[in-house]
C-alpha positions in Angstrom: 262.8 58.5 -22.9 262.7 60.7 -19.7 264.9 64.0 -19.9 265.6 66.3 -17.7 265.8 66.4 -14.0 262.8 64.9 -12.0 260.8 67.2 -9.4 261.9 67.8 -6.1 260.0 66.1 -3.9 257.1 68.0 -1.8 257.1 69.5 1.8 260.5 69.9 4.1 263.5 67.9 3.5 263.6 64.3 5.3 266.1 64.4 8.7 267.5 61.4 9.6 268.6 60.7 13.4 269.8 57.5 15.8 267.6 56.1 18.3 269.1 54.9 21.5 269.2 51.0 21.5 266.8 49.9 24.3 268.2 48.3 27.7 268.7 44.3 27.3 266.0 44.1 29.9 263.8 46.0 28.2 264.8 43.9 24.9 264.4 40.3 26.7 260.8 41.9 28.5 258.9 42.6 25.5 260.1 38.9 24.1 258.5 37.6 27.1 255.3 39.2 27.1 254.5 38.3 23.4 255.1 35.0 24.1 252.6 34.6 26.7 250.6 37.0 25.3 250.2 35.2 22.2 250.1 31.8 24.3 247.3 32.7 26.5 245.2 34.5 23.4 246.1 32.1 20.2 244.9 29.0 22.5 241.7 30.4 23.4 242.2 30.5 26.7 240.6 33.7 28.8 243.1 34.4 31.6 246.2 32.7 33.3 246.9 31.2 36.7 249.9 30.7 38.5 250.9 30.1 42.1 252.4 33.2 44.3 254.7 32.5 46.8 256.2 36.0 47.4 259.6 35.1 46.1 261.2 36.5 43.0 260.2 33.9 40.5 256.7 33.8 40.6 257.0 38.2 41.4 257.7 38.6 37.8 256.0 36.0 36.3 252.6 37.5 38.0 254.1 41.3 36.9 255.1 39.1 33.3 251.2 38.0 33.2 249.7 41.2 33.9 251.3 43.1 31.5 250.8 40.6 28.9 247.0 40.2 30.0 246.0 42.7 32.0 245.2 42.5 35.7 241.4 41.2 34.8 242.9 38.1 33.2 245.1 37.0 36.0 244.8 35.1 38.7 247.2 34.5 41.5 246.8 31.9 44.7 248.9 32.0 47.5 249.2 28.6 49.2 250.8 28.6 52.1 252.0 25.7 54.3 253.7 25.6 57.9 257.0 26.7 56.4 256.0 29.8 54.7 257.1 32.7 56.2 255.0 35.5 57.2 256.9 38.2 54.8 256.5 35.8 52.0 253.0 35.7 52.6 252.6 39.5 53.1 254.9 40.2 49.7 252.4 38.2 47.7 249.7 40.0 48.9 251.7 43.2 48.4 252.4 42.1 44.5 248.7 41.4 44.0 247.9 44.8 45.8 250.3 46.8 43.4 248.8 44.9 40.0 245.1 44.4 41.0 245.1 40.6 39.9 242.8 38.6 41.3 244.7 37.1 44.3 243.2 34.5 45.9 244.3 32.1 49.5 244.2 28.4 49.6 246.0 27.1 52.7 247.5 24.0 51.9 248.5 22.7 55.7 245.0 20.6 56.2 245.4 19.1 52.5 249.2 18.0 53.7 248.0 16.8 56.9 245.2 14.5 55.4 248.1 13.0 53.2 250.3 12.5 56.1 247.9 10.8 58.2 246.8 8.3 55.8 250.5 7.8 54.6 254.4 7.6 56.4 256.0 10.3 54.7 259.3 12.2 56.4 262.0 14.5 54.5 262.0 15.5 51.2 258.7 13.4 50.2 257.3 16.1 52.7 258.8 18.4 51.0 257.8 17.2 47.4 254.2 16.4 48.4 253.6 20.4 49.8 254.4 21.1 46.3 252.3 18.7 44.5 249.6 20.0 46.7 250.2 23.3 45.3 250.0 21.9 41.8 246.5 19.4 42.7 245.0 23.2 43.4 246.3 25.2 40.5 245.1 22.3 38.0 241.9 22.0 40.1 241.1 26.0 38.9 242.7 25.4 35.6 239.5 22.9 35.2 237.5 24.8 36.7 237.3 27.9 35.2 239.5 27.3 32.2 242.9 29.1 33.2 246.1 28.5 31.5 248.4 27.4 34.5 251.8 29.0 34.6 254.7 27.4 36.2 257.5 29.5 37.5 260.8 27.8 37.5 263.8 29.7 35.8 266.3 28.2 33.3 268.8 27.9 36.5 266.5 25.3 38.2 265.8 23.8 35.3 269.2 22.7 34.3 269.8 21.6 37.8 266.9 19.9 38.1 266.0 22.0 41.2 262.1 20.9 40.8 259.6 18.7 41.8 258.1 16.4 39.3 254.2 17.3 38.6 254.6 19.8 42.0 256.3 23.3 40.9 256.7 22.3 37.6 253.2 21.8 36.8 251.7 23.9 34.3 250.5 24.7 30.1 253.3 27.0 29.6 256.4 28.7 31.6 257.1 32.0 30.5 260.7 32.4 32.0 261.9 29.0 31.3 264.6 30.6 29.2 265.5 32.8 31.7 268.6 32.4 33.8 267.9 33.3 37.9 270.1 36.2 37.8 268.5 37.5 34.8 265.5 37.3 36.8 266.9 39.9 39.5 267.7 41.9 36.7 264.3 42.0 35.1 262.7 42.9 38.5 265.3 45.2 39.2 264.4 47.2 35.7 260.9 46.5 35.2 260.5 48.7 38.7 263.2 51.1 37.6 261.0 51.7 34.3 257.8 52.1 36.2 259.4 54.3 38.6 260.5 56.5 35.4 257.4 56.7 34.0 255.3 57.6 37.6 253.6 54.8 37.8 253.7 51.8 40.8 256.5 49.1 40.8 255.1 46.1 40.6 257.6 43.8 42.6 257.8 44.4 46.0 261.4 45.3 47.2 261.2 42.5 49.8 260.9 39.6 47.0 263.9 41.1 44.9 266.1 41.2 47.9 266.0 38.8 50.5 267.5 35.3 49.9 265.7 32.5 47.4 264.2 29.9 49.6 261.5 26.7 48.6 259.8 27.2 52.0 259.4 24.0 51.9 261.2 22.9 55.4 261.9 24.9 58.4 264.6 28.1 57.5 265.2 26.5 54.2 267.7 28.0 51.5 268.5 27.9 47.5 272.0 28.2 48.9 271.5 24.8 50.9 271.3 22.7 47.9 272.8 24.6 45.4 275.7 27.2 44.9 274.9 30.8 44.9 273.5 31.7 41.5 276.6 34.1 41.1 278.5 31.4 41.1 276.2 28.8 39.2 274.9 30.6 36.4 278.6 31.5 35.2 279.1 27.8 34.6 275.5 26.7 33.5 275.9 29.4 30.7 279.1 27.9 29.7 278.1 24.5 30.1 274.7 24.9 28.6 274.9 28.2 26.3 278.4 27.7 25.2 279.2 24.0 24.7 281.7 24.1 27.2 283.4 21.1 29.0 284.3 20.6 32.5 287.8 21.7 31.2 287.1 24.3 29.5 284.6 25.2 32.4 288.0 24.8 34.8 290.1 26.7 32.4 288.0 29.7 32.4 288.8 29.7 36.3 285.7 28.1 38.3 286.3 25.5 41.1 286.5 22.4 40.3 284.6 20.9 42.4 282.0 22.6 41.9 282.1 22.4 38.2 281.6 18.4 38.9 278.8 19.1 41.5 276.7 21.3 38.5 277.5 19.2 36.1 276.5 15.6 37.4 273.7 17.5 38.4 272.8 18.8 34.6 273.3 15.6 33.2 271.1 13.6 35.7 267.8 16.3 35.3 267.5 15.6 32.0 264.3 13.5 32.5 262.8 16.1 34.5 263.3 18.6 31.3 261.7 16.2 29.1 258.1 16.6 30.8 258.6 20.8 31.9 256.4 23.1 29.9 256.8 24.8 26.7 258.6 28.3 27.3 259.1 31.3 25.6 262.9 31.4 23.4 264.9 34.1 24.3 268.5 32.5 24.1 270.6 30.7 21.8 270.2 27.4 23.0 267.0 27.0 25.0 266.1 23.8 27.0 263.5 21.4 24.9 264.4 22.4 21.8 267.8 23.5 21.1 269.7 21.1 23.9 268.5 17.7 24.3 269.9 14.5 25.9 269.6 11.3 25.9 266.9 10.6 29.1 268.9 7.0 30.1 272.5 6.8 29.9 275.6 6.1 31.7 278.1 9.0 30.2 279.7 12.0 32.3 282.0 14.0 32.4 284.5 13.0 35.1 287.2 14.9 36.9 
């Protein structure tokens, strides 16, 4: 039988405090990186490759990888075509210049020319067949030296299907494929604020956060040309996607009709196109491939 009182315990009196809960950015960042990380490392693979364009997608996926890796186990290849713009080109560079990747330049004009003389090809199979180009070369090095290709495309393009089949889309493993586009903004926004606070380089260049989202795939091309502004699609994609909504409840909660019809017949059709994307990292509570699946070939929509 014990009696008395115990001992008080040794050395000064324990203080408890709070902690500041970290920025959602900051939360959803450190997901990211562990899921490539341990991607890249738990398959035995020695480094990563992925395609720069200069645009805000592939920007933090290359910041993404090098933080994850470190800039020795990165590689990034700009592959310019006829359409790419010259600050594109130079924001790339810039990217690469700011991380110290290993940035490397494989023109793909002659590659597209060779196709297009041997074949009739006009519009968007022109379009399509610069980016399958682009994927030819990244899998070409993926043999080579035994990268893990990483495709770019955010959760917005995914659910729209705004992607070309074994182009863009090509790849081991997408690390931002639960990511949302204006989430994206937001992670390149803070991940530059938080190197900025602690004195050291932001990695994205100011350019690729800021000017408008473009495929550069035809002359003065636009996200907005196809698409509605992300401010406006990624409201109803999270409802629609995220939160189970219908189109009714998608028109009750005060978004255009029409265009609730336009994302959504869109949605449904791209569902194929999800089937065969890559494996991504989970950060949400319903992420494409796994939590939200379709049947591939059906006639059902949702009609206004």
């Amino acid at each position: 039988t014990v009696t008395g009182s115990l001992p008080a315990p040794a050395g000064p009196p324990a203080v408890g405090g709070t902690i500041e809960p970290v920025a959602d950015e900051a939360e959803v960042w450190q997901a990211l990186l562990l899921g490539l990380r341990d991607d890249v490392t738990k398959n035995r693979f020695p480094s990563g490759v992925l395609g720069l364009s200069g645009g805000i997608d592939s920007a933090v996926v290359g910041a993404l990888a090098v933080d994850a890796l470190g800039p020795e186990r990165v590689v990034a290849v700009s592959m310019p075509s006829q359409h790419s713009s010259e600050h594109s080109r130079q924001d790339a560079a810039e990217l690469a210049k700011r991380t110290g990747l290993d940035y490397r330049v494989e023109p793909i004009q002659p590659m597209v020319d060779t196709f297009l003389a041997n074949m009739s090809l006009s519009g968007v199979a022109v379009e399509n067949l610069q980016a399958r180009v682009r994927g030819v070369i990244l899998m070409a090095l993926s043999n080579q030296e035994n990268h893990l290709v990483l495709t770019t495309g955010n959760k917005s393009e995914l659910a729209v299907g705004y992607s070309t089949l074994y182009g863009d889309s090509v790849g081991g493993f997408n690390p931002v494929k639960d990511v949302w586009k204006t989430l994206i903004w937001r992670l390149a926004k803070w991940r530059n604020a938080d190197a900025a606070r602690r004195g050291e380089t932001p990695p994205i260049p100011e350019s690729s956060i800021g000017k408008p989202p473009s495929a550069e795939l035809s002359p003065g091309q636009l996200d907005s040309d196809t698409l509605p502004d992300y401010d406006v699609l990624d409201p109803i994609l999270i409802g629609y996607v995220d939160g189970d909504l219908g189109r009714d409840g998608l028109v009750e909660a005060g978004h255009d009709p029409a265009v609730v019809d336009k994302v959504l017949r869109m949605v449904d059709t791209a569902e194929y196109k999800r089937r065969q994307s890559a494996p991504g990292t989970k950060i949400s509570m319903k992420a494409f491939g796994r939590d939200r699946r379709l049947p591939v070939t059906n006639r059902w929509r949702e009609h206004g």
